[in-house]
PDB file of the backbone (N, CA, C, O) and the ligand in Angstrom, with CONECT records:
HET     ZN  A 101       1
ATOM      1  N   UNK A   1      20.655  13.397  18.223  1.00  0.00           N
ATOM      2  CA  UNK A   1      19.286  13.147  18.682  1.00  0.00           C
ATOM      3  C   UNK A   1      18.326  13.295  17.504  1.00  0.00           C
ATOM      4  O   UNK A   1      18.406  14.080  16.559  1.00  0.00           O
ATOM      5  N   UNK A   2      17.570  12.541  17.718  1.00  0.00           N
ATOM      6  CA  UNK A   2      16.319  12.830  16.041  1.00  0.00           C
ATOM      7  C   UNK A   2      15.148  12.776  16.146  1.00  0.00           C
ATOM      8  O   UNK A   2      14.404  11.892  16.572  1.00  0.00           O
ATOM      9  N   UNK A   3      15.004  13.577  15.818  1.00  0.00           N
ATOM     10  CA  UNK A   3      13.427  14.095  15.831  1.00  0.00           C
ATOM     11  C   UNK A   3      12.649  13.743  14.855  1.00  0.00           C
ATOM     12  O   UNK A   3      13.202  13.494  13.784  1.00  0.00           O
ATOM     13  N   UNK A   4      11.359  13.639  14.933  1.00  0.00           N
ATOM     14  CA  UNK A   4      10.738  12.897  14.054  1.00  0.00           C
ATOM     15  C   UNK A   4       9.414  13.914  13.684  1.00  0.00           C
ATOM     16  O   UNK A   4       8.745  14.508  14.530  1.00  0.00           O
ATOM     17  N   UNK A   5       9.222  13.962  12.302  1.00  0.00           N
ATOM     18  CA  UNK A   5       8.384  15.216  12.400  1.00  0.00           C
ATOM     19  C   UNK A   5       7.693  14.284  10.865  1.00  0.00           C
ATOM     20  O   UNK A   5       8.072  13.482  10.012  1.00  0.00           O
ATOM     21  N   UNK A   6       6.115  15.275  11.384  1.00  0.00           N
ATOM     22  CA  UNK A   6       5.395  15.008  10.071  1.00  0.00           C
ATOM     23  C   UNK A   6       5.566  15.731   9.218  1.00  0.00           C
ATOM     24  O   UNK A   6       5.492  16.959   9.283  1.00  0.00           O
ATOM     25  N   UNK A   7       5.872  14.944   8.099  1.00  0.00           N
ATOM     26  CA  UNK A   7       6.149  15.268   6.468  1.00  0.00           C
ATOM     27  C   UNK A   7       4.892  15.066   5.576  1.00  0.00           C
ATOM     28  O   UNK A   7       4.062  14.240   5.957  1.00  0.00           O
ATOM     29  N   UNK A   8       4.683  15.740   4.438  1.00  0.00           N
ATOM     30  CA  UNK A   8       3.851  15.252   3.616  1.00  0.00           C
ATOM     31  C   UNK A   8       4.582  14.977   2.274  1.00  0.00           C
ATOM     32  O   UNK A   8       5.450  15.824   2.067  1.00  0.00           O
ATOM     33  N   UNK A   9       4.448  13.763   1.026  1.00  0.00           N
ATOM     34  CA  UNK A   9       5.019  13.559   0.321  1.00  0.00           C
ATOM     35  C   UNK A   9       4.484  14.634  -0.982  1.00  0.00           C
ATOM     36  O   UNK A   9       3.306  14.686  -1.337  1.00  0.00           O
ATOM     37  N   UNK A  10       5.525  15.412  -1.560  1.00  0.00           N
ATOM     38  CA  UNK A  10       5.476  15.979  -3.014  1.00  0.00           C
ATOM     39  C   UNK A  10       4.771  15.419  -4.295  1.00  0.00           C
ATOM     40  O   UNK A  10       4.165  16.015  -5.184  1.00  0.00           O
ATOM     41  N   UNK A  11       5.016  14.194  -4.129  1.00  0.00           N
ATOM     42  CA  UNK A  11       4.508  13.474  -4.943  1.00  0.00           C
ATOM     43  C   UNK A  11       3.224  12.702  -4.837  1.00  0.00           C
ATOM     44  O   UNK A  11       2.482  12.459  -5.789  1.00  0.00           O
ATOM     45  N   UNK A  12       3.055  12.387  -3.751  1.00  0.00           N
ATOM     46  CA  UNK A  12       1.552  11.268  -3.945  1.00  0.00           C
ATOM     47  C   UNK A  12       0.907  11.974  -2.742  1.00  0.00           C
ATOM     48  O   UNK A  12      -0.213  11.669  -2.333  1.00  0.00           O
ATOM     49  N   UNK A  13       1.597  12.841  -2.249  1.00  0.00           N
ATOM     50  CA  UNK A  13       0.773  13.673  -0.963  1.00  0.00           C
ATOM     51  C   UNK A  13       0.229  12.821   0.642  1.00  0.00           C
ATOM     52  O   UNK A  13      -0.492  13.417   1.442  1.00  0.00           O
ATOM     53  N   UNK A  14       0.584  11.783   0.820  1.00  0.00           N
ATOM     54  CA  UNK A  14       0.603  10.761   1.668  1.00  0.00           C
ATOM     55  C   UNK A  14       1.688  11.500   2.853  1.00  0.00           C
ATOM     56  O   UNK A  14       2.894  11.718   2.737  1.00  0.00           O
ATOM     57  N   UNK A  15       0.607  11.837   4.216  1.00  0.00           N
ATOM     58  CA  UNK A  15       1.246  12.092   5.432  1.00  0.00           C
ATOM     59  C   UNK A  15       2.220  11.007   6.199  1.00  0.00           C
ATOM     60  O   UNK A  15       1.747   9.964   6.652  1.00  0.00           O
ATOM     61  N   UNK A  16       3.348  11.271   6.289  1.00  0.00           N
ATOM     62  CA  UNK A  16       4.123  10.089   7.182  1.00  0.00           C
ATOM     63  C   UNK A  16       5.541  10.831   8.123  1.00  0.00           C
ATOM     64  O   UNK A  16       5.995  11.974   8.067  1.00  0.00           O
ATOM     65  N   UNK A  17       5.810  10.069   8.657  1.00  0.00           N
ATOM     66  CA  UNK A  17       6.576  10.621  10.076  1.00  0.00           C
ATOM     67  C   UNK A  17       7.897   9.881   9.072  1.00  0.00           C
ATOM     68  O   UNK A  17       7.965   8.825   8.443  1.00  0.00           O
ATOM     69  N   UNK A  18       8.977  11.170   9.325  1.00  0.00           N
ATOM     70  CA  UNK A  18      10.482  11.060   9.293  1.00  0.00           C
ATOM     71  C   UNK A  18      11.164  11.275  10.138  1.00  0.00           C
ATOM     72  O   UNK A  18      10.938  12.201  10.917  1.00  0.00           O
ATOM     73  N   UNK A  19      12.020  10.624  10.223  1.00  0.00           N
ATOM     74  CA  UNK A  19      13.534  10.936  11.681  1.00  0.00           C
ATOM     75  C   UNK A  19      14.384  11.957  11.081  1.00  0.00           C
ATOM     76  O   UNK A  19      14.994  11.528  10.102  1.00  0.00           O
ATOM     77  N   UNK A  20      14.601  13.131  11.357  1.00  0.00           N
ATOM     78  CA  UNK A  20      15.242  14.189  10.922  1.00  0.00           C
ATOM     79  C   UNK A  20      16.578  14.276  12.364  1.00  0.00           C
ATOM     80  O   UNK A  20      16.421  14.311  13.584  1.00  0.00           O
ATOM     81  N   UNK A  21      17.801  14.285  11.530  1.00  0.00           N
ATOM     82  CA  UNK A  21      18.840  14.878  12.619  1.00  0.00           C
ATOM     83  C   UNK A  21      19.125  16.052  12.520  1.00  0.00           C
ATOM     84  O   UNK A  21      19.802  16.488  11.588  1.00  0.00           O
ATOM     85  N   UNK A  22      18.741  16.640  13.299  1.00  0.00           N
ATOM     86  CA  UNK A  22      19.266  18.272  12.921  1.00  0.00           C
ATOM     87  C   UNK A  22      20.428  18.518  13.269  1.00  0.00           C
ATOM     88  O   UNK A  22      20.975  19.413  12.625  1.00  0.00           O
ATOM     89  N   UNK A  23      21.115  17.956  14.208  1.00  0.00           N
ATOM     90  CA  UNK A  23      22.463  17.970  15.067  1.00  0.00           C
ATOM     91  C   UNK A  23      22.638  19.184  15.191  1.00  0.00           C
ATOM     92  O   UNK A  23      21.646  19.807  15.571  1.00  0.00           O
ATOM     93  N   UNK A  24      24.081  20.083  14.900  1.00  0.00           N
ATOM     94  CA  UNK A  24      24.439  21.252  15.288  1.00  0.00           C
ATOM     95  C   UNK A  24      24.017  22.019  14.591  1.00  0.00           C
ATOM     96  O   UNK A  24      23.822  23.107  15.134  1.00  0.00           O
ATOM     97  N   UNK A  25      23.708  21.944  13.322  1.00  0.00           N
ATOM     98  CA  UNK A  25      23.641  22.798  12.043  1.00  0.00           C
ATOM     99  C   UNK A  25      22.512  23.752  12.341  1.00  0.00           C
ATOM    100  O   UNK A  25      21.853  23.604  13.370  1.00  0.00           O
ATOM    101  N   UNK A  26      22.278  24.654  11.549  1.00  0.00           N
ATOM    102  CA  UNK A  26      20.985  25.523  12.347  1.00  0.00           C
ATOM    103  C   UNK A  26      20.189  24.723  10.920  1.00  0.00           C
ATOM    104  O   UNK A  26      19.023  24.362  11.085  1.00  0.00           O
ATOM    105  N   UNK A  27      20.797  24.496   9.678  1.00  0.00           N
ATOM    106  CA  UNK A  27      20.080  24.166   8.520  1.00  0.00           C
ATOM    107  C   UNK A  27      20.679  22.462   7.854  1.00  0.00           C
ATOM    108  O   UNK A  27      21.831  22.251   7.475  1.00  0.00           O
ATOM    109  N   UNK A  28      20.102  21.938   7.857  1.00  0.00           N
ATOM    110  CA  UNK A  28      20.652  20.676   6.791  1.00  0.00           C
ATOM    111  C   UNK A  28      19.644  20.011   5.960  1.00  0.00           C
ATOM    112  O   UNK A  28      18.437  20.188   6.128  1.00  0.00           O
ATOM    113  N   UNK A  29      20.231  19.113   4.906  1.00  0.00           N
ATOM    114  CA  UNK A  29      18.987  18.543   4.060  1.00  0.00           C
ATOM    115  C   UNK A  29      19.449  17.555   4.280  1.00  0.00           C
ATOM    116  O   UNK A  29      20.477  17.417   4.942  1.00  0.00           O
ATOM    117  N   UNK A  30      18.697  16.511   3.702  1.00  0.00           N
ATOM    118  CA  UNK A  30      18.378  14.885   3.853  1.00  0.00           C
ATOM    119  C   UNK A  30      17.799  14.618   2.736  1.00  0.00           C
ATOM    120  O   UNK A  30      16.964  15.293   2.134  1.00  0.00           O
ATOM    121  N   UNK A  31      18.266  13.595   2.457  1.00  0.00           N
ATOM    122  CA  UNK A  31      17.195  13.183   0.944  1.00  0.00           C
ATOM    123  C   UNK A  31      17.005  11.594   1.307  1.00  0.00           C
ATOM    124  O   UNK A  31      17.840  10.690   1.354  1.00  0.00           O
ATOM    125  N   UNK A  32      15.578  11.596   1.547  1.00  0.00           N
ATOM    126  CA  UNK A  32      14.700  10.273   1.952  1.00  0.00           C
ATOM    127  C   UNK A  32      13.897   9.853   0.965  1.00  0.00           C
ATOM    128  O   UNK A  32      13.305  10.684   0.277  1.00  0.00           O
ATOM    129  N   UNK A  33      13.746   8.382   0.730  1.00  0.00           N
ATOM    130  CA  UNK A  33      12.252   8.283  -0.142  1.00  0.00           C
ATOM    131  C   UNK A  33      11.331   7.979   0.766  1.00  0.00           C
ATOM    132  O   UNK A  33      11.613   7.650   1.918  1.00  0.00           O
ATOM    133  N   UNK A  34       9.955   8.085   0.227  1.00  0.00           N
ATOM    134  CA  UNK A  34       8.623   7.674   0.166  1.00  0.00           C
ATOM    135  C   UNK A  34       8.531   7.008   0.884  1.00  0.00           C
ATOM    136  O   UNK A  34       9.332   6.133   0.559  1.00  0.00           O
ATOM    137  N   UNK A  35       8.093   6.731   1.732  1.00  0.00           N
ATOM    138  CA  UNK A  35       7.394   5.224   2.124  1.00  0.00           C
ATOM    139  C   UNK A  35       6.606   4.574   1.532  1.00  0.00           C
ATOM    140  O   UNK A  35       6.482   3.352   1.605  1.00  0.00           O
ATOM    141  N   UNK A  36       6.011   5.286   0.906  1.00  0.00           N
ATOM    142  CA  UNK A  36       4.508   5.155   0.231  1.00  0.00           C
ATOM    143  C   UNK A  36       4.921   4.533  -1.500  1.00  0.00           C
ATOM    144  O   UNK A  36       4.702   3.412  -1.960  1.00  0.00           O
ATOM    145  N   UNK A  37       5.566   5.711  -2.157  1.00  0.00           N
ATOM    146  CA  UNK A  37       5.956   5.863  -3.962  1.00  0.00           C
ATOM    147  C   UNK A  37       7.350   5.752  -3.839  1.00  0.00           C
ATOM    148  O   UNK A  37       7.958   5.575  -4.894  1.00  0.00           O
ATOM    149  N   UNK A  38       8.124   5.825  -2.602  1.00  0.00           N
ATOM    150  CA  UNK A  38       9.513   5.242  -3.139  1.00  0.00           C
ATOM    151  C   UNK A  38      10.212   6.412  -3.530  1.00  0.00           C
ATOM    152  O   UNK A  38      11.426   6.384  -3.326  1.00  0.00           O
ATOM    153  N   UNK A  39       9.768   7.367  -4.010  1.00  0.00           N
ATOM    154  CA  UNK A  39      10.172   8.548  -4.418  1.00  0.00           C
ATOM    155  C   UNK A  39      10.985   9.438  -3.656  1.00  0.00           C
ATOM    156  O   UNK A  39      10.884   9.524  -2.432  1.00  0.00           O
ATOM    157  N   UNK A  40      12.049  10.322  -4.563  1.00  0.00           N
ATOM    158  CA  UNK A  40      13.655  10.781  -3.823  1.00  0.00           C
ATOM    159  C   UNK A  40      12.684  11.951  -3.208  1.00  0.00           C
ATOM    160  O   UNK A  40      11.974  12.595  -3.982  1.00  0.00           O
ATOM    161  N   UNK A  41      12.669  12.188  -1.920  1.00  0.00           N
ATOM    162  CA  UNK A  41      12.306  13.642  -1.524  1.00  0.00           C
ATOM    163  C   UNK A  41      13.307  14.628  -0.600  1.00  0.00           C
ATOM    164  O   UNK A  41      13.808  14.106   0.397  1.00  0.00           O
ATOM    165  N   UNK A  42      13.573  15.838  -0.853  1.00  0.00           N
ATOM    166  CA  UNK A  42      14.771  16.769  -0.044  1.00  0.00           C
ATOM    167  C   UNK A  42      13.874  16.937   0.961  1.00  0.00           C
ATOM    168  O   UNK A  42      12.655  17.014   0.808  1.00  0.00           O
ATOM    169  N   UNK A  43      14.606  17.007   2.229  1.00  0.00           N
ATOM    170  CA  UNK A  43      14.086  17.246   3.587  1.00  0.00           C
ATOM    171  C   UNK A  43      15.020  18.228   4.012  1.00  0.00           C
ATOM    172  O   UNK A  43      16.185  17.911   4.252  1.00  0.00           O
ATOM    173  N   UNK A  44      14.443  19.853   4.170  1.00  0.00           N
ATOM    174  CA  UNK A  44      15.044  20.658   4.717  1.00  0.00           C
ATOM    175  C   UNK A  44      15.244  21.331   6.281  1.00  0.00           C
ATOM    176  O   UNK A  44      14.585  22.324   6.589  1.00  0.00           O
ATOM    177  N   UNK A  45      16.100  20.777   7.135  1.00  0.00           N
ATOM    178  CA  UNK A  45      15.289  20.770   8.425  1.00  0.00           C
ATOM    179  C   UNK A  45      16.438  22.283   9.262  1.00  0.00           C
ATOM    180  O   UNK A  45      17.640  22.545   9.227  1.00  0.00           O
ATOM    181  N   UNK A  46      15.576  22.735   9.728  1.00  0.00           N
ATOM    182  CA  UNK A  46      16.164  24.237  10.122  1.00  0.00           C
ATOM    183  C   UNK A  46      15.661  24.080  11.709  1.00  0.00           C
ATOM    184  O   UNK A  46      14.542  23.701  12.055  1.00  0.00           O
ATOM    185  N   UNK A  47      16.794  24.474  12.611  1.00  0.00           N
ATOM    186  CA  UNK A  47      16.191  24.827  13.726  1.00  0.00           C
ATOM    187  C   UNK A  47      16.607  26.458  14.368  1.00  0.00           C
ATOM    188  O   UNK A  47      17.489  27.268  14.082  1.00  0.00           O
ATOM    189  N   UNK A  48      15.784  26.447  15.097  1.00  0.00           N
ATOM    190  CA  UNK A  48      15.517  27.745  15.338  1.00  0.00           C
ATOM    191  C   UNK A  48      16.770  27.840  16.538  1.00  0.00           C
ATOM    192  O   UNK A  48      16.724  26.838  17.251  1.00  0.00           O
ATOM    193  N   UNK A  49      17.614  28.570  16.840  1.00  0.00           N
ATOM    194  CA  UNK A  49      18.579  28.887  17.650  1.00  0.00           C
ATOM    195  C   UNK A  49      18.370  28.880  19.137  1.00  0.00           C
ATOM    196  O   UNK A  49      18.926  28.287  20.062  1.00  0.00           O
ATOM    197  N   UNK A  50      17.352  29.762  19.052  1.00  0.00           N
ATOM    198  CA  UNK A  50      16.595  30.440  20.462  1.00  0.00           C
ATOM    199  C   UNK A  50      15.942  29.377  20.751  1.00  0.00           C
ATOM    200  O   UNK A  50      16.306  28.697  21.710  1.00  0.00           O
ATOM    201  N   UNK A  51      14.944  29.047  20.051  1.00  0.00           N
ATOM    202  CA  UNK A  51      13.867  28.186  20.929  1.00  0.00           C
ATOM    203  C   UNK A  51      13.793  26.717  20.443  1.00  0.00           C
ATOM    204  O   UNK A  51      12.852  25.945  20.625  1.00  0.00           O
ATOM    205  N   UNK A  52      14.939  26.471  19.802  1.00  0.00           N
ATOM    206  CA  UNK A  52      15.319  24.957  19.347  1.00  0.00           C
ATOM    207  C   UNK A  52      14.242  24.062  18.892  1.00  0.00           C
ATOM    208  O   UNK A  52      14.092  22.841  18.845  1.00  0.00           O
ATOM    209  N   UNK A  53      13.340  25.400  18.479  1.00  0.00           N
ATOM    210  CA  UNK A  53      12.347  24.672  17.434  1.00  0.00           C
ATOM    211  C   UNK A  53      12.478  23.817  16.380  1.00  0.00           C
ATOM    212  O   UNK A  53      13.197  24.485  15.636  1.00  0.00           O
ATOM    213  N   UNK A  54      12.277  22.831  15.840  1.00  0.00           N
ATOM    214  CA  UNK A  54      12.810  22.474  14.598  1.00  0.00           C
ATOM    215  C   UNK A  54      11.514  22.771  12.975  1.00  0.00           C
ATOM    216  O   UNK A  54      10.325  22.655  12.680  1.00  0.00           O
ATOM    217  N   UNK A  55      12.313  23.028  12.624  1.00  0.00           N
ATOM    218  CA  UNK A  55      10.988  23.018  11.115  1.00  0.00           C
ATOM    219  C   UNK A  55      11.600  21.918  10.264  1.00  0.00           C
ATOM    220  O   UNK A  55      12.729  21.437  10.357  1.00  0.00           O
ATOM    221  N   UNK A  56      10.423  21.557   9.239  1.00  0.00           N
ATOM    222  CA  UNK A  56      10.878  20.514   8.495  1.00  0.00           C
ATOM    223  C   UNK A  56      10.159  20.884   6.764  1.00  0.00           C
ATOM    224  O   UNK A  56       8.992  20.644   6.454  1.00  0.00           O
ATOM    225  N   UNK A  57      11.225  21.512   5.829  1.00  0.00           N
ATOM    226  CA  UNK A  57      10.490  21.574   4.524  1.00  0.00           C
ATOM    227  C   UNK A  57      11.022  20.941   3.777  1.00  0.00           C
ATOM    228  O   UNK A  57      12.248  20.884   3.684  1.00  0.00           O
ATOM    229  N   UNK A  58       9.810  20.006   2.715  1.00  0.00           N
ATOM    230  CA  UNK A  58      10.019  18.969   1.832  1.00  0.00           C
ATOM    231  C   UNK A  58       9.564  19.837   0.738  1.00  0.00           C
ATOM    232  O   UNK A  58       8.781  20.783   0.658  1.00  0.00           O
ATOM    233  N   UNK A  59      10.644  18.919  -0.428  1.00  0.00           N
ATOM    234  CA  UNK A  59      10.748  19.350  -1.796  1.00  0.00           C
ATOM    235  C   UNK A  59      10.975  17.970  -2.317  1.00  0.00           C
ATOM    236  O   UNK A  59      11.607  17.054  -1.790  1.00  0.00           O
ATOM    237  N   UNK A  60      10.336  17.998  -3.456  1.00  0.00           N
ATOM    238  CA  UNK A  60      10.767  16.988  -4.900  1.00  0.00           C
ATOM    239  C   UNK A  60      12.562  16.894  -4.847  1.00  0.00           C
ATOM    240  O   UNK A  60      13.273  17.894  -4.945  1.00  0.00           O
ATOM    241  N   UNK A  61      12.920  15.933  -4.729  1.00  0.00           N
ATOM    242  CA  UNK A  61      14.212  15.713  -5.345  1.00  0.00           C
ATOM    243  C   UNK A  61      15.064  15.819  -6.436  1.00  0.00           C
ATOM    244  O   UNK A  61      14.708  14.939  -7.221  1.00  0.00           O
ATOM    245  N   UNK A  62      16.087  16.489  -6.938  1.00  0.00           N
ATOM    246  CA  UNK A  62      16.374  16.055  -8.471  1.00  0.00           C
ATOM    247  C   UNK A  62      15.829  17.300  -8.924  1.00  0.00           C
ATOM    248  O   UNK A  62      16.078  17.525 -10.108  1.00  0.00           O
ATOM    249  N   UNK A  63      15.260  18.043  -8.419  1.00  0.00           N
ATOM    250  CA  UNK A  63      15.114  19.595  -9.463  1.00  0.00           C
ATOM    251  C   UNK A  63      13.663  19.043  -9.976  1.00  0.00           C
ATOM    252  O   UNK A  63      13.462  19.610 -11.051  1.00  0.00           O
ATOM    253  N   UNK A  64      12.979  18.505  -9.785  1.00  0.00           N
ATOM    254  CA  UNK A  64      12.087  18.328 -10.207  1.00  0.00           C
ATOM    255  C   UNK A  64      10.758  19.679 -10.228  1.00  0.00           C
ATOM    256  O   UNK A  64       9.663  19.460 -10.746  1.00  0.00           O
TER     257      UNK A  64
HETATM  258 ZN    ZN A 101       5.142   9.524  -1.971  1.00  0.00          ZN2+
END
């Protein structure tokens, strides 16, 4: 199932909606670009056990 959560980009700072699967994992990453700059961004998406919250933290890609 995928959830779609607002992201903001690292790089050009441009708000936009991603489809995140969290599936079973309590934690997984994703690496999406930009919509906007095209640019590699890590999508860290954690959900909460109990209340099957999901969070969504973005990072620069590549160690940047
Ligand atoms: Zn961008």
């Amino acid at each position: 199932m995928f959830h779609e959560a607002e992201i903001q980009c690292p790089f050009c700072f441009q708000r936009q909606t991603a489809f995140v699967d969290p599936e079973d994992r309590r934690e997984s990453v994703q690496v999406i670009d930009c919509t906007v700059c095209c640019r590699p961004m890590d999508l860290r998406v954690f959900r909460d056990s109990e209340s099957g919250e999901i969070t969504v933290d973005v990072s620069r890609s590549g160690g940047m």
